[in-house]
Every structure is written in structure tokens, then in C-alpha cells.
MMTF fields as JSON, N, C-alpha, C and O atoms, coordinates in Angstrom:
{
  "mmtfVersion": "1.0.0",
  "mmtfProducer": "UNKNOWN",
  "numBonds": 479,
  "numAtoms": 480,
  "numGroups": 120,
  "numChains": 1,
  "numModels": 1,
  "chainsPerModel": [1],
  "groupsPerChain": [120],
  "chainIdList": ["A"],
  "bondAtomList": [4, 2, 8, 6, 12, 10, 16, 14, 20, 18, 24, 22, 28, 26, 32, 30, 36, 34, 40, 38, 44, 42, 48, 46, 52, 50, 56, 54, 60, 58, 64, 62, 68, 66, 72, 70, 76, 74, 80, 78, 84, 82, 88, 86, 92, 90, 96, 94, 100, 98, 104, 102, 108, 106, 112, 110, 116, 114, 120, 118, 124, 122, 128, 126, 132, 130, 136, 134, 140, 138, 144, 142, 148, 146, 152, 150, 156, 154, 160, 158, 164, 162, 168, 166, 172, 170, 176, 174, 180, 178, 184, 182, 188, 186, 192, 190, 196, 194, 200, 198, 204, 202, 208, 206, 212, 210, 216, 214, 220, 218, 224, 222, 228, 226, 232, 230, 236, 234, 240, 238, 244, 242, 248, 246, 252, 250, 256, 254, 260, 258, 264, 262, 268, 266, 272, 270, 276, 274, 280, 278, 284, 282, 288, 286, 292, 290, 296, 294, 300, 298, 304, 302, 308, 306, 312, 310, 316, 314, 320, 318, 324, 322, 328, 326, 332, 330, 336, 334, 340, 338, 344, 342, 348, 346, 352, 350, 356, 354, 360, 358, 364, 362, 368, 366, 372, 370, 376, 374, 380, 378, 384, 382, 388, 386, 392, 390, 396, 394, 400, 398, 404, 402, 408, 406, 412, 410, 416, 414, 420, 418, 424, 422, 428, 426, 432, 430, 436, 434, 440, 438, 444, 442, 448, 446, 452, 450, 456, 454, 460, 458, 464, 462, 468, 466, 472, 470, 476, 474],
  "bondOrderList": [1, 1, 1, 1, 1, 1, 1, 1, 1, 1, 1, 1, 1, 1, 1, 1, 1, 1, 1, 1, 1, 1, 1, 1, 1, 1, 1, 1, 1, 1, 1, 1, 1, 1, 1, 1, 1, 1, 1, 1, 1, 1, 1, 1, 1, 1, 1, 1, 1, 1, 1, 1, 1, 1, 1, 1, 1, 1, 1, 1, 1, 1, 1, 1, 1, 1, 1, 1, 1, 1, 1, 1, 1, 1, 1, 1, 1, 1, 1, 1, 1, 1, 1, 1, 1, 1, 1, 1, 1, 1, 1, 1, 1, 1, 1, 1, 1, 1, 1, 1, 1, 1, 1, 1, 1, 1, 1, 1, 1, 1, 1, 1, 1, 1, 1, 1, 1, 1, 1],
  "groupList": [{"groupName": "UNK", "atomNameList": ["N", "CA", "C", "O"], "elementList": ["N", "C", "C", "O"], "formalChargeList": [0, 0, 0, 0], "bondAtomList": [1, 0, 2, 1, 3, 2], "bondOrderList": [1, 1, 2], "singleLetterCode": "X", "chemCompType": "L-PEPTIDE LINKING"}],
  "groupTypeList": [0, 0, 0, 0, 0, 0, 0, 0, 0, 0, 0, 0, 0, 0, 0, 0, 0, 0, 0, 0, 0, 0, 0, 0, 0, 0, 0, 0, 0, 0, 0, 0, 0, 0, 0, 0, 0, 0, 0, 0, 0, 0, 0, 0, 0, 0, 0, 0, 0, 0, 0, 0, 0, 0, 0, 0, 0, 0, 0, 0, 0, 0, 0, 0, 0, 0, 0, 0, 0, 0, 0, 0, 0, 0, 0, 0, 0, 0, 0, 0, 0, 0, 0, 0, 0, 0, 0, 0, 0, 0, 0, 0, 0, 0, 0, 0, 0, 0, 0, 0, 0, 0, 0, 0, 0, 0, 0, 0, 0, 0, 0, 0, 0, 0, 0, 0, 0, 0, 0, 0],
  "groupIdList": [1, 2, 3, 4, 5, 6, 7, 8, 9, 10, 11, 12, 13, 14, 15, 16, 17, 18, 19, 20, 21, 22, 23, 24, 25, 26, 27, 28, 29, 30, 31, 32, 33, 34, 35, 36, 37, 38, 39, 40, 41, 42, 43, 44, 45, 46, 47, 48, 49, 50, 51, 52, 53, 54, 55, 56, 57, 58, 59, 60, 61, 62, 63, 64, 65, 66, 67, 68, 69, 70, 71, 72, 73, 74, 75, 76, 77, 78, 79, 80, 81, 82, 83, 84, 85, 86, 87, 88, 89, 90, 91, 92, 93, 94, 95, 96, 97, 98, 99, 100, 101, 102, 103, 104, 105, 106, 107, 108, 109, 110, 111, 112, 113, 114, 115, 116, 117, 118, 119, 120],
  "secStructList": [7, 7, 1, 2, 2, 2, 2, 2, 2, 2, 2, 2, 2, 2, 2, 2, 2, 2, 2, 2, 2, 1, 6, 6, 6, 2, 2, 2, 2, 2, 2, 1, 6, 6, 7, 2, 2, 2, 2, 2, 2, 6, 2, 2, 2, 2, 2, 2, 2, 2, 2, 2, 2, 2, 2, 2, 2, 2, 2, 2, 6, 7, 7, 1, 1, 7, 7, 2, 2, 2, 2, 2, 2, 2, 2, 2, 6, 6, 6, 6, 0, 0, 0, 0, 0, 2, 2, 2, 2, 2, 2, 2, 2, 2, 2, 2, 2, 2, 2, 2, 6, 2, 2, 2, 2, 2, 2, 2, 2, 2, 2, 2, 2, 6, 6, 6, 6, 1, 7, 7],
  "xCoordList": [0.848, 0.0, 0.895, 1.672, 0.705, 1.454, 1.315, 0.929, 1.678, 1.619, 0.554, -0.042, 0.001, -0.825, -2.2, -3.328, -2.065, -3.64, -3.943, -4.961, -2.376, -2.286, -2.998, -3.795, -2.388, -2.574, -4.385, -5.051, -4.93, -6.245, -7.154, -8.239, -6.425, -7.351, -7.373, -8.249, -6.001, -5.686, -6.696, -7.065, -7.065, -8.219, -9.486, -10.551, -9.594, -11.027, -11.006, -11.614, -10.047, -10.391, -10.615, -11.355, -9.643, -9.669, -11.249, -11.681, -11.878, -13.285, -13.944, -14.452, -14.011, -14.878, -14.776, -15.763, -13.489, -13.139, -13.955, -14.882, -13.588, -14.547, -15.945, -16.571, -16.67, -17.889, -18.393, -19.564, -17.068, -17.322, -17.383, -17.766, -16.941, -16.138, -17.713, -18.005, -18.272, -19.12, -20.927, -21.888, -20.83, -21.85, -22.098, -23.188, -20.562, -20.559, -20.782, -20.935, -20.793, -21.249, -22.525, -23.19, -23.449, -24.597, -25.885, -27.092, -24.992, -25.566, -25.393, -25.842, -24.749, -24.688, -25.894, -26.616, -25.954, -27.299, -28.489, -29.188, -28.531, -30.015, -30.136, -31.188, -28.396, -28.931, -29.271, -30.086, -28.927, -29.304, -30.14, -30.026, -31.069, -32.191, -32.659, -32.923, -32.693, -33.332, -33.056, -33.814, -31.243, -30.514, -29.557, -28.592, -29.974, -29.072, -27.528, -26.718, -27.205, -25.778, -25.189, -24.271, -25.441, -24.818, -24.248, -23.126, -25.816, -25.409, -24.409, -23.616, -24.526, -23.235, -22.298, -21.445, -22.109, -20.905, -20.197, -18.97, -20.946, -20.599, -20.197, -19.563, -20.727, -20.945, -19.031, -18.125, -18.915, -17.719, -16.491, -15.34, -16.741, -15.838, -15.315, -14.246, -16.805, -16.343, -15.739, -14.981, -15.573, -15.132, -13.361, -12.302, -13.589, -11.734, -11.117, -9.991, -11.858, -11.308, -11.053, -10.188, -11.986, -11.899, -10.714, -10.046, -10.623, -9.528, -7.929, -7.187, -7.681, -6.981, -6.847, -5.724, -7.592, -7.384, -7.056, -6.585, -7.323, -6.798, -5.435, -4.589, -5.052, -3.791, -2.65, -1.595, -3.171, -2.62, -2.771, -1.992, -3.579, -2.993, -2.186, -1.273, -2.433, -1.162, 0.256, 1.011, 0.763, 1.615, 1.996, 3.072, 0.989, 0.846, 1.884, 2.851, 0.949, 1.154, 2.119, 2.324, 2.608, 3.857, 3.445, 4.07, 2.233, 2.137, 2.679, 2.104, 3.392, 3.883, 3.394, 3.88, 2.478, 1.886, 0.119, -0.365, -0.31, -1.985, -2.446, -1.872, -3.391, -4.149, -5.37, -5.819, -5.909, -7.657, -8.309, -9.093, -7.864, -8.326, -8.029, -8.527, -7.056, -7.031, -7.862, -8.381, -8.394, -8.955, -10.744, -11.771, -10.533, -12.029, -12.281, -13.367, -11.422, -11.173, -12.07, -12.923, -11.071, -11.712, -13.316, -14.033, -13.234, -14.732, -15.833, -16.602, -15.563, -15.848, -15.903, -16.827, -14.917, -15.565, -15.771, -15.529, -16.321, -17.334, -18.591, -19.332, -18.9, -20.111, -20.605, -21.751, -19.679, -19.569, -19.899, -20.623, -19.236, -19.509, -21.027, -21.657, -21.647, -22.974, -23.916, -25.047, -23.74, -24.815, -24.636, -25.43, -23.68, -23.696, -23.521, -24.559, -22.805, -21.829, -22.763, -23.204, -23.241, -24.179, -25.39, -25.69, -26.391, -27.155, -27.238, -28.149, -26.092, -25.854, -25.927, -26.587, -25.094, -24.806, -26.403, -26.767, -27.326, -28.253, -29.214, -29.792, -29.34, -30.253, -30.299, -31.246, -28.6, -28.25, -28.599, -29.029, -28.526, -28.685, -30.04, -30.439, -31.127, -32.746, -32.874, -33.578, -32.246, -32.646, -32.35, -33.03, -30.75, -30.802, -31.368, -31.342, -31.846, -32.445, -34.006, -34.429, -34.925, -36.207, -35.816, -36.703, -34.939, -34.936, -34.439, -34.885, -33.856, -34.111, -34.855, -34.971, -35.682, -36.745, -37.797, -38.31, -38.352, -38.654, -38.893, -39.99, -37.076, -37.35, -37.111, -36.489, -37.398, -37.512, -38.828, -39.275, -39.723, -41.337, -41.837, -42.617, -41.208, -41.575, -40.732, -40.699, -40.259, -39.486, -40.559, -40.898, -40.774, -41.682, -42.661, -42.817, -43.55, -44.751, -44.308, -44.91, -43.669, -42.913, -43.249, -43.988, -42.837, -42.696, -43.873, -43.951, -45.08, -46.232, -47.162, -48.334, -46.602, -47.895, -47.492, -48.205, -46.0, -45.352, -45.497, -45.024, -46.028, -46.62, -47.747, -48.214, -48.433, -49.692, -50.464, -51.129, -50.382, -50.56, -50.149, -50.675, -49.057, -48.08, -48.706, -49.022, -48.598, -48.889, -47.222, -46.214, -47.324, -46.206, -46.123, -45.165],
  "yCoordList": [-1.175, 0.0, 1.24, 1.578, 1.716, 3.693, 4.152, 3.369, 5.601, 6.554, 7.138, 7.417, 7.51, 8.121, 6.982, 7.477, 5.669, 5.348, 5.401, 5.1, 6.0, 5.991, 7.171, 7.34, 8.074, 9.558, 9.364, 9.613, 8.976, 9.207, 8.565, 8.95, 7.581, 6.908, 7.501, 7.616, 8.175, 8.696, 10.165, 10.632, 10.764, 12.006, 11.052, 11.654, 9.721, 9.233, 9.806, 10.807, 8.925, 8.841, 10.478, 10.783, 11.351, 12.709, 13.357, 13.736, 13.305, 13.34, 12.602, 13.186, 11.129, 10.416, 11.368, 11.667, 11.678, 12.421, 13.296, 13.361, 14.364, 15.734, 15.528, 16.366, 14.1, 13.894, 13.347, 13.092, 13.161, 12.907, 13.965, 13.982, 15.15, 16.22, 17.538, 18.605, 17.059, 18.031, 17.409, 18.16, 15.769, 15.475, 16.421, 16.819, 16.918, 17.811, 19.122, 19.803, 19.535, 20.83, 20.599, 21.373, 19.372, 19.258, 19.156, 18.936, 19.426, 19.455, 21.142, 21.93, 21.191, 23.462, 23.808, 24.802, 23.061, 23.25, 23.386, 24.363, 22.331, 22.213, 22.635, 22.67, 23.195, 24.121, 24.946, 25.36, 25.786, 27.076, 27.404, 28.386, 26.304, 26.305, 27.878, 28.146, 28.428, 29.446, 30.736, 31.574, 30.885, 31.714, 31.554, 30.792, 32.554, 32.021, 32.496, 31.789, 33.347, 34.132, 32.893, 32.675, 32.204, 31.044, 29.898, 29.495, 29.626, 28.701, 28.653, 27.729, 30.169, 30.44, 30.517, 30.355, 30.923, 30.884, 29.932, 29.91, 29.144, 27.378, 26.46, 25.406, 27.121, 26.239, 27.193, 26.551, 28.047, 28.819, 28.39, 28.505, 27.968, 26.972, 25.838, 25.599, 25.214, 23.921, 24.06, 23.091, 24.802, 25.039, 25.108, 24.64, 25.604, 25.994, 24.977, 24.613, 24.32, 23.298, 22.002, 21.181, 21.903, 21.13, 21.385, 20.535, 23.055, 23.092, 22.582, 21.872, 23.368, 22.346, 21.118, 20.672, 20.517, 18.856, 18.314, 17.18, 19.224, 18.353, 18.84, 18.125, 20.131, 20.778, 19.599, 19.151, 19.29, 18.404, 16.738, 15.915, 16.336, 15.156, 15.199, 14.383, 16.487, 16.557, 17.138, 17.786, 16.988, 17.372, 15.755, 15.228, 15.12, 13.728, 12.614, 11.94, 12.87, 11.96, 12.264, 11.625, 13.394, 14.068, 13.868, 13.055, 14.629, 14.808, 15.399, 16.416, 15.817, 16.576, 17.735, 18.463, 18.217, 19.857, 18.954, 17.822, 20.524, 20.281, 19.551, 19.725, 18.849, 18.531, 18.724, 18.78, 18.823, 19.21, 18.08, 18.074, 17.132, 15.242, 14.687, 13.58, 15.305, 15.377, 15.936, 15.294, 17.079, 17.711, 17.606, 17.978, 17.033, 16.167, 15.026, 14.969, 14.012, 13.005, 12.81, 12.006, 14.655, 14.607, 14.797, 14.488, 15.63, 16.133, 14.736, 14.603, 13.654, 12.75, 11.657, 10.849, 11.516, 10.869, 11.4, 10.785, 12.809, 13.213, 12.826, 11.983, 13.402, 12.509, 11.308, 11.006, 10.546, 9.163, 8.807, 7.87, 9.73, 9.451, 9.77, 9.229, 10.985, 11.362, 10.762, 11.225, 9.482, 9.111, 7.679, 6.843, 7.342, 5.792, 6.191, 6.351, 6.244, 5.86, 6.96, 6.474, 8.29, 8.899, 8.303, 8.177, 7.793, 7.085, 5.896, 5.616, 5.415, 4.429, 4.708, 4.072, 5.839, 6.524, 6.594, 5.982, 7.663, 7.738, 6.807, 6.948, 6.034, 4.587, 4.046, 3.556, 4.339, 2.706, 4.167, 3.725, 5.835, 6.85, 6.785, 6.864, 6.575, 6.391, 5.619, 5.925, 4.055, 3.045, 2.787, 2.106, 3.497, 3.463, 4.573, 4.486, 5.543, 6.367, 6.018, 6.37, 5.239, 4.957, 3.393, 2.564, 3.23, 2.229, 2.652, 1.961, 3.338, 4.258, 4.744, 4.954, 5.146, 6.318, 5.193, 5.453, 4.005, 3.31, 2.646, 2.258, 2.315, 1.517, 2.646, 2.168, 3.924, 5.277, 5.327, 5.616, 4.945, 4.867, 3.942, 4.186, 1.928, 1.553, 1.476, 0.299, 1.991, 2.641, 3.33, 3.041, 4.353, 5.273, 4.328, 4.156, 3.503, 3.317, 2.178, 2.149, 1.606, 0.409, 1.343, 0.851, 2.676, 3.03, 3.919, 4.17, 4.386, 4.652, 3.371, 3.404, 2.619, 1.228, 1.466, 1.858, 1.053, 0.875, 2.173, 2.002, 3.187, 4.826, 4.817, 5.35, 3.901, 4.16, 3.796, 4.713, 3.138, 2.875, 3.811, 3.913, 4.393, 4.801, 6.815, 7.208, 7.484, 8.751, 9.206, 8.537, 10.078, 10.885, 12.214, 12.893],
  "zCoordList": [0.0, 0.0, 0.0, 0.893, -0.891, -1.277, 0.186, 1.054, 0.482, 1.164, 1.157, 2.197, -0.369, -0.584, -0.264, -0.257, -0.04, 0.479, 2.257, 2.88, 2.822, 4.134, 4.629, 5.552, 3.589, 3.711, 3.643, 4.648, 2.566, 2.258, 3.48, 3.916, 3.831, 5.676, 6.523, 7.38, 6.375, 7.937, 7.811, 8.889, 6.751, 6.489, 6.304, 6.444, 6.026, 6.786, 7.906, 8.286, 8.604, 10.245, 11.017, 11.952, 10.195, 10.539, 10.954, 12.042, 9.616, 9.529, 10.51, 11.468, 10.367, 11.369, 12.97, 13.642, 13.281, 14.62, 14.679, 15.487, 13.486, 13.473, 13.76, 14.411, 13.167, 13.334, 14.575, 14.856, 15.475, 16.837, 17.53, 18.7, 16.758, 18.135, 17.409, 17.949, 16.378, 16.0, 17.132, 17.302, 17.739, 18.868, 19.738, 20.15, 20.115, 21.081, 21.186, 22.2, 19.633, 19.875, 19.803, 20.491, 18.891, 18.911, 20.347, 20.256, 21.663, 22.863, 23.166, 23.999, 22.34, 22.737, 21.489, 21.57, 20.623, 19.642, 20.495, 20.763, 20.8, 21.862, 23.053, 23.692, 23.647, 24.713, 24.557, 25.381, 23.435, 22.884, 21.638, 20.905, 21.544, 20.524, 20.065, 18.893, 20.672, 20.361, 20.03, 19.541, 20.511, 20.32, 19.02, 19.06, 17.497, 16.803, 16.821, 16.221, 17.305, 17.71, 17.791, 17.0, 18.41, 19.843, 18.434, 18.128, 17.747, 17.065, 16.111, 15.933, 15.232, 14.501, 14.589, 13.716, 16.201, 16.738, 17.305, 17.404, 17.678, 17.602, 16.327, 16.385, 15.104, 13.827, 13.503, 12.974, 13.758, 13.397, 14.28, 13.858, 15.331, 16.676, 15.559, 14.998, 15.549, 14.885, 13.762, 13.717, 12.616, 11.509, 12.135, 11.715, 12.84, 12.872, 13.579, 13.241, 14.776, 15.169, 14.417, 14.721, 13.304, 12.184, 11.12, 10.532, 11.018, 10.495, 10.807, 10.128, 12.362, 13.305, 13.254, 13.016, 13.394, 13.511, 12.255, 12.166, 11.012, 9.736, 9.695, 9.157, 10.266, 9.985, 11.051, 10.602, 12.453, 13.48, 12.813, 13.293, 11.922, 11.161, 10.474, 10.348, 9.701, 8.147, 9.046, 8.322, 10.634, 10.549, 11.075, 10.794, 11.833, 12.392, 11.675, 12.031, 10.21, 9.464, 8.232, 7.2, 8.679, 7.463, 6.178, 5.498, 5.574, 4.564, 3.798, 4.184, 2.884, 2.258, 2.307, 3.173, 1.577, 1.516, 1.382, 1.346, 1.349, 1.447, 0.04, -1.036, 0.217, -1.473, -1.186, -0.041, -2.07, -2.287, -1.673, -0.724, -2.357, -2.098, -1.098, -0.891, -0.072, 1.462, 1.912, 2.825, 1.701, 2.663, 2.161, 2.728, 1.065, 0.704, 1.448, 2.025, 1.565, 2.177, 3.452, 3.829, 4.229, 5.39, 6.088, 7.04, 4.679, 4.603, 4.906, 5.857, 3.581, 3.213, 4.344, 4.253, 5.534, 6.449, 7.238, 8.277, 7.434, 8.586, 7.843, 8.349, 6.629, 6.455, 6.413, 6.081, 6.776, 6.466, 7.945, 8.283, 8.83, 10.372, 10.708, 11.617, 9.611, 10.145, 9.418, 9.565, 8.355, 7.656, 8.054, 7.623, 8.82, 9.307, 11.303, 11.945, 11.67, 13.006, 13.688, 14.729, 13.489, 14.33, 14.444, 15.631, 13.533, 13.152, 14.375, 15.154, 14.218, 15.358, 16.804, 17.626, 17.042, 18.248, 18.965, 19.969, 18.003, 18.045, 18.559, 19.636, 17.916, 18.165, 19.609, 20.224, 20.112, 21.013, 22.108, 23.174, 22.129, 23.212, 23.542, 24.704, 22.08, 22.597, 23.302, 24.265, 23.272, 24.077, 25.089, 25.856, 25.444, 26.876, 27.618, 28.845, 27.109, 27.846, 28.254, 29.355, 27.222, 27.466, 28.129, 28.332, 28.312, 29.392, 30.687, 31.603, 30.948, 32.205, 32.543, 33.751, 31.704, 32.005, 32.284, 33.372, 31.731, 32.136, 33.035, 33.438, 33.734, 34.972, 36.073, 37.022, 36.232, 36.956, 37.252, 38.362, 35.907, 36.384, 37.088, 38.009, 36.536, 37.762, 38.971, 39.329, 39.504, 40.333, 41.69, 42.837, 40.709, 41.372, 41.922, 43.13, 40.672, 41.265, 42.355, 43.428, 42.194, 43.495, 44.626, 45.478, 44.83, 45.811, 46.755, 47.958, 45.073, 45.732, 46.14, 46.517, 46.021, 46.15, 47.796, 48.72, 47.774, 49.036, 50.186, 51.309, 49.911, 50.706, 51.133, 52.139, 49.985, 50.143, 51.951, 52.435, 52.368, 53.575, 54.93, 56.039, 54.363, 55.664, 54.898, 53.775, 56.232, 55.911, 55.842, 56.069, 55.59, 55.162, 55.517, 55.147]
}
């Protein structure tokens, strides 16, 4: 395997990261639903830290100089992270949460059955 198919993984994985590190701003999204300042200014965070992190691989992985098809690459598996691996993320966060939330309700009622008798 060339350099150049190392180079082109290692800006998968770059991306996939970004598409990890962009979850996190996606919880400052929804804290601040309503404020768009916040959001642009978050969407502009992430842009540069994205820039960063491709600039901190290409020094990682001693690329020679920048290419277009690197920095497509990277592009290419953040979406790749947000049309598969978030998707996922997603799925397995609903289910453990409505299974908490779940066993929180019978929880509760365990404990009004168990009140019911005794004053409080």
C-alpha cells in the first residue's frame, strides 16, 4: 500500500473524529435552541477546530503539503460518520435512555404502592 492510500485513511479517520467532536457541539445546539448568535458561533468553533485537527494530522502523518483530495477526504468521512456511526450513536442513546426512564417509572410506582398505607 502507497503513502498516498495511508494519507487518504488517515483524512477518513480525521473526519470520522470531526464527526465525533461536532456530537458535542450538537448538545450546545439544543442548549441554545433558540438563540441564533450562539449557534453560529458554535458552527464557526467547529469550523476551525476542524480546520486544526486536519492541519494536526497533516503534521501527524507528514504529509507533504496540502491537497484538495485530502482535505475532501476529510470532509468525506465526517459525512460518512454522520450518515452511518451517528445514526448508530443515536439509536443505542434512545434506548438506553427509554430504558431508564422506564425503569424510573416503575421505580416510582414500586414506591407509591409501598406509601400508600403509611402517611407521610
Amino acid at each position: 500500500m502507497s503513502n498516498l492510500a495511508y494519507w487518504l485513511v488517515a483524512c477518513l479517520c480525521c473526519g470520522e473524529f470531526a464527526g465525533l467532536l461536532h456530537e458535542c457541539f450538537e448538545l450546545g445546539y439544543r442548549a441554545f435552541q433558540k438563540k441564533g448568535g450562539i449557534q453560529i458561533t458554535l458552527d464557526i468553533l467547529f469550523g476551525l477546530l476542524f480546520g486544526t485537527l486536519f492541519v494536526a494530522f497533516s503534521v501527524l502523518f507528514c504529509f507533504p503539503n496540502v491537497r484538495l483530495f485530502l482535505l475532501l477526504a476529510a470532509v468525506a468521512g465526517f459525512y460518512l460518520y454522520r450518515g452511518s456511526l451517528h445514526r448508530l450513536l443515536a439509536f443505542f442513546t434512545k434506548r438506553i435512555y427509554n430504558r431508564y426512564r422506564s425503569g424510573r417509572k416503575a421505580r416510582l410506582a414500586r414506591l407509591s404502592v409501598r406509601n400508600e398505607g403509611r402517611e407521610i
